[in-house]
N, C-alpha and C positions, 0 to 999 in steps of 0.2 A: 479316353475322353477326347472328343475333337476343340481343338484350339477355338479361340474368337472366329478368327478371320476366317477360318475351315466352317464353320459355322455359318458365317454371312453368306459366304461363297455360295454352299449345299442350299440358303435360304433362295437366293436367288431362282440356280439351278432348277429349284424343286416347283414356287409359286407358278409360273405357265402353267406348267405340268397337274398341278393339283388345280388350279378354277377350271382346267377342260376336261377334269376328268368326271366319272360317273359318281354316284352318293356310294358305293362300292369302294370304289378303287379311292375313294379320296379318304375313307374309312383306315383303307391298307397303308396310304400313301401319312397318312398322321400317324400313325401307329410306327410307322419306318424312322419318321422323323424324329418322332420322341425318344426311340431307343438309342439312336446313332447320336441326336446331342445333348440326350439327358435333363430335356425341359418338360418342364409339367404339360401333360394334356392343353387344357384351357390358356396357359401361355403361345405353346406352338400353335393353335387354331386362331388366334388373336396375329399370330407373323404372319400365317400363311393366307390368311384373308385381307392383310393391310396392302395398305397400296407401298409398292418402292418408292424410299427417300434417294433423290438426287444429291450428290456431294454438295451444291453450294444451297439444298435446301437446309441438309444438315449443318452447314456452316454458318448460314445467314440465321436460326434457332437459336446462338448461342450469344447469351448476354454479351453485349461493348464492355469492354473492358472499362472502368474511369479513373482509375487508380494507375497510373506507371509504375516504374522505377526508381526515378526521379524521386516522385512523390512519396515513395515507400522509404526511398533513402533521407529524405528531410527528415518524414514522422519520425522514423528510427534515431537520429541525430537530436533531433528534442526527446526523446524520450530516454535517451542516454544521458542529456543533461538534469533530464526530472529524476535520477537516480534511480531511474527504471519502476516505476510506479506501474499499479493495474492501469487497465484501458478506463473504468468507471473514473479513475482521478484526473487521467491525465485529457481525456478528450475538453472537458472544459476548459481547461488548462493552456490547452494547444494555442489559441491568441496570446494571453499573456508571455508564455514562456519563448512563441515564435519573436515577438517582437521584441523582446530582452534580448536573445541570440543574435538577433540583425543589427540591433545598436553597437552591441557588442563584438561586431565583425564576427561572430563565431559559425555564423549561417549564411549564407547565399542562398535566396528561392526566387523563380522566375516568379512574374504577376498570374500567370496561370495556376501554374504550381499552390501558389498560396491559398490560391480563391477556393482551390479543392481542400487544401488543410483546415482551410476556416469552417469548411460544412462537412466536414470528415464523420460519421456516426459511430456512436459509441463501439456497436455490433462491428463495424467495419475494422474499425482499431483493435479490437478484440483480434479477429484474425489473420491480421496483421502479423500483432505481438506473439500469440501462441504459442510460433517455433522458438521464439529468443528469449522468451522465460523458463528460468531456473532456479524454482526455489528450494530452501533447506527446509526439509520439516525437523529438525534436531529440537527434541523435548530435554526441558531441563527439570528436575522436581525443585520444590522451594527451599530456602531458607531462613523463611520466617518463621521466630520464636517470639509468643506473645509477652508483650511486658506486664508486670506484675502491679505498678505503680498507677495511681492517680486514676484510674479507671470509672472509680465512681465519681471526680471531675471533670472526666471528659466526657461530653456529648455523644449519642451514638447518632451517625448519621446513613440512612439506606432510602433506597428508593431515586426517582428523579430530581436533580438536580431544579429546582425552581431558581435559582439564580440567572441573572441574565447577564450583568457586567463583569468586566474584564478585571480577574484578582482574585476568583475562589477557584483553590488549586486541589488537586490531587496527588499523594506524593508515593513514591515507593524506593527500595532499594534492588539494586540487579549483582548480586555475587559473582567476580569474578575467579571461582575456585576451583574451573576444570570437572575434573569425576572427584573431590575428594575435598571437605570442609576442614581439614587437620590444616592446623598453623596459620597463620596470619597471611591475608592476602587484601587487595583491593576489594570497593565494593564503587557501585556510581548509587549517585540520589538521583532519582527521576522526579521531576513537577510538572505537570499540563496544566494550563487554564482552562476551566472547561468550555469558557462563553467563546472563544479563540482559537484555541488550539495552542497556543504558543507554550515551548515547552523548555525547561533550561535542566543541565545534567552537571553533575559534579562529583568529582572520582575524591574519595578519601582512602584514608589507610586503616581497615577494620572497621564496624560501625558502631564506635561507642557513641554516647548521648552529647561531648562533649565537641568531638568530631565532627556529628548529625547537624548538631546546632551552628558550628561554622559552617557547612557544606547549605546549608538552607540563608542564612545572613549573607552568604558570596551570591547564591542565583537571586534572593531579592531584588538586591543591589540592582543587577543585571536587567530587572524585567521591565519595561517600555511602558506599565503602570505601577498602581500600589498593591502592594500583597493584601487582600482585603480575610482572605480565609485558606486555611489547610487542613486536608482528610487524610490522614495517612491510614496505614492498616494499624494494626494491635502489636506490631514489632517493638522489642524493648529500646529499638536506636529511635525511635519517635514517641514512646509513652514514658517519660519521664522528667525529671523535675526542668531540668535543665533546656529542654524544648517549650516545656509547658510557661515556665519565666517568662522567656525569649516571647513567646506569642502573646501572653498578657502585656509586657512591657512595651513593645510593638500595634497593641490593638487589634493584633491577626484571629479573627475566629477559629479556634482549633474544635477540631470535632474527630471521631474516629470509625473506622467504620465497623461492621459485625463480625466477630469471631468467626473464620470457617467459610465464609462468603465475599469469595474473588469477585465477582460480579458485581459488588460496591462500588469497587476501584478501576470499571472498566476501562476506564479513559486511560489513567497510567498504568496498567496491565498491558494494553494495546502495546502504549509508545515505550515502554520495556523493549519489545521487537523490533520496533523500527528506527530507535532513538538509540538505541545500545547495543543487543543482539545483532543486530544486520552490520552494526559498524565495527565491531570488536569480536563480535563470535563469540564461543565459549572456553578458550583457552584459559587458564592459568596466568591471573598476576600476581604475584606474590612476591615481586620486589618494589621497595620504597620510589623508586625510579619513574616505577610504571604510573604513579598518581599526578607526580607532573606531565609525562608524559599525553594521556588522559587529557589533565585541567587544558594544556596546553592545545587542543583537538576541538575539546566541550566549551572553552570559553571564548574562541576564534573564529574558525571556519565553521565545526559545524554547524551553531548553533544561528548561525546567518544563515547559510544553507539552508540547514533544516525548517526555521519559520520564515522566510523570504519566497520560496523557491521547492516547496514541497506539499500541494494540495490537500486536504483533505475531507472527508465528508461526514455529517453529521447525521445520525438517522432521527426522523421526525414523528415517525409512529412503525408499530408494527399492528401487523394485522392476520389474528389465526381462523383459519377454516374449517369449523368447527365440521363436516364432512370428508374433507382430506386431510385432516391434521396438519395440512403443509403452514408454516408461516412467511408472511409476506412483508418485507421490511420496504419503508419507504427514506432515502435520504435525500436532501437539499443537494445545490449544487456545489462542486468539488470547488473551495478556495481554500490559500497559502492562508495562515492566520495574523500575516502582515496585510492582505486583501480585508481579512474579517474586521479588525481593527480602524483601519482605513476607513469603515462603511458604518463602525459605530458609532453612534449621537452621542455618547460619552466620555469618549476619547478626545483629549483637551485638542485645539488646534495649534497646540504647540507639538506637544507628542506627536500628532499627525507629522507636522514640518520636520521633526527630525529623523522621522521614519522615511518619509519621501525621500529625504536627502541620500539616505545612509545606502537607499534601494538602490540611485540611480549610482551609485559607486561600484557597486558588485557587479562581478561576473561569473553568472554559475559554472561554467566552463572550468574556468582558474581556481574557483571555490574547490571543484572537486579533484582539481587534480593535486594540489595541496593537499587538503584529507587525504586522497590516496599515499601521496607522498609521505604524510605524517603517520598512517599506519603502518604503513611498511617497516617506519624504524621502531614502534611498538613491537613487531612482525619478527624482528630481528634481535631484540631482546630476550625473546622465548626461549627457554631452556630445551 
C-alpha cells in the first residue's frame, strides 16, 4: 500500500495525464489508480477531476486558531483550583473563580487573555479538558441495613422535592470499610440542602443512633441557616428513637424515604462521590484516630471549599422522545451554593453579611493545598 505522500505525489503525476486523455484510456488510467492506492472508484474520479490545491490555499482553508497557550494555560490553572470539575460546571464558573484567583495573587492573565476566558464556550472547555481528565469508576456495594423502629411515625417521602427554601436536607451515611464490613471502622454523615446545594460531612466512630444524633446536632450547628427538614434513607443509624427526639424537640421535619429506592436520595447519593469518595477514596478506617482526623478535614477546609468554591447544577426538567427513546435533561446555570444563597429572598441580610465576609477571606489555592496536606497524614495512617 502506497504512503500519503506517495499518493499525492502519483495524484499529481497522473491528473494532466488523465483530462487529455481519450474516454478509453482514462477508463484504464482510473482503473490503475484505484489498484495502485486503494481508493474506491467514485472517490478516485472525484481527485482526478478536481482542480489542484495550492499550499497557501490549503493553508489559508484552515480555521484561526483563538485559543493560545497562554490561554489554555490560565483555563487549566482555574480549573485546578475548581478541583477539576466537568466543563458544564466550570465554564460558568470561569468569571467568578477567575477573579477570586487575581485577588488572590494566585493568577496573572493579560486583558486579552481574559476577554477570551470570559466568552470561552462550554464545547470549547470540553476539549480543552479531555486530555487532563481522569476519573475512577471504582463501585462500591452498600451498606445500608433498614431500621426496624418508628416507621409507621415516620413520613414516607418520594418524588420532587416542592420545597424551595434553604433547611430541607437529605442525609446519608458513606462506610469507610475497604473490601470487608468485619469490625468496627469509621463511617461520614453526608447532608445537602436541596434549595442550595450546601452540604456539611461528619465522620463518627461506627453508626450507632446515639453517635448519628451527635454527628447531625455538630453539622446543624455549622449550617449558614435553620435545619428546617431531614430525609434520610431506612438505615437503622437514622430510624430510631433517639434521631426521631432530637427532630421533634428541634422542630426538624423528619420524613424517610422508600425502601429499595436510591433515587429518593439523589441529591445525597450524588455528594456521597464528590463530598466523600473523591476526598478519601475507598480505603479502610478503622482506627479511632481516623474520626478526628476526618472532623478535622470536614469541619475546616473542606467544607469552605466545597460550598464557597465548587459549582454545581440543578436539573429543571427532563424530557423523553417518545420515538428515540433518548431522554433529554435540561439544567440552570452552574453556581457554588454560597452564589445560590447569596441570590435568595430569604436569606436574612445578616447571614448574607457574614457569608460575604467569610468569602472574601478565603483562598482556594491555600484551601486546597491544606486538604491535600491534611490527607496525606490520613494517607499515612493506613495500615
Amino acid at each position: 500500500m502506497m504512503s500519503k505522500m506517495s499518493k499525492q505525489e502519483y495524484l499529481k503525476e497522473l491528473r494532466p495525464k488523465y483530462k487529455k486523455s481519450s474516454k478509453r484510456q482514462k477508463s484504464q488510467l482510473l482503473s490503475d489508480f484505484c489498484e495502485f492506492t486503494g481508493y474506491h472508484r467514485k472517490h478516485a474520479l472525484r481527485l482526478l477531476n478536481s482542480l489542484p490545491r495550492s499550499t497557501n490555499q490549503a493553508r489559508s482553508s484552515r480555521r484561526p486558531r483563538i485559543y493560545d497557550q497562554l490561554t489554555i494555560n490560565a483555563l487549566l490553572n482555574i480549573w485546578g483550583a475548581s478541583n477539576k470539575i466537568c466543563a458544564e460546571r466550570l465554564q460558568p464558573y470561569i468569571p467568578e473563580m477567575m477573579e477570586k484567583l487575581i485577588s488572590c495573587r494566585e493568577l496573572e492573565v493579560a486583558p486579552d487573555i481574559k476577554e477570551r476566558l470570559l466568552r470561552i464556550s462550554t464545547s470549547t472547555v470540553k476539549r480543552i479538558l479531555k486530555k487532563e481528565k481522569n476519573r475512577s469508576r471504582i463501585k462500591i456495594g452498600g451498606t445500608t441495613k433498614p431500621g426496624s423502629l418508628l416507621k409507621s411515625q415516620i413520613e414516607i417521602r418520594y418524588g420532587r422535592w416542592e420545597e424551595t427554601d434553604p433547611g430541607f436536607c437529605e442525609a446519608d451515611t458513606v462506610a469507610h470499610c475497604g473490601d470487608s464490613m468485619r469490625g468496627d471502622f469509621v463511617f461520614s454523615i453526608d447532608i445537602v440542602d436541596i434549595c442550595s446545594g450546601w452540604s456539611e460531612q461528619e465522620a463518627i466512630w461506627g453508626k450507632g443512633d446515639l453517635a448519628t444524633t451527635k454527628g447531625i446536632d455538630n453539622m446543624r450547628a455549622r449550617l449558614p441557616f435553620p435545619l428546617l427538614g431531614l430525609d434520610p434513607d431506612n438505615g437503622g443509624e437514622f430510624i430510631n428513637w433517639s434521631l426521631y427526639h432530637y427532630c421533634q424537640k428541634h422542630r426538624i421535619n423528619f420524613t424517610r424515604s422508600r425502601p429499595f429506592h436510591k433515587n429518593d436520595n439523589a441529591h445525597v447519593e450524588q455528594k456521597n462521590w464528590t463530598a466523600v469518595r473523591q476526598l478519601v477514596g475507598y480505603s479502610r478506617l478503622d482506627q479511632k484516630e481516623h474520626v478526628s482526623l476526618l472532623n478535622d478535614l470536614y469541619q475546616n477546609e473542606w467544607r469552605l471549599y466545597l460550598n464557597f468554591f465548587q459549582p454545581i447544577r440543578k436539573q429543571l426538567k427532563s424530557t423523553r422522545n417518545l420515538v428515540t427513546g433518548k431522554t433529554v435533561k435540561q439544567f440552570d446555570q452552574a453556581r457554588t451554593p454560597y452564589q445560590r444563597l447569596m441570590e435568595h429572598p430569604k436569606v436574612t441580610k445578616e447571614r448574607k453579611e457574614m457569608l460575604q465576609s467569610k468569602y472574601k477571606e478565603l483562598n482556594p489555592v491555600k484551601l486546597l493545598n491544606e486538604i491535600d496536606r491534611k490527607v496525606k497524614l490520613i494517607e499515612k495512617t493506613l495500615k
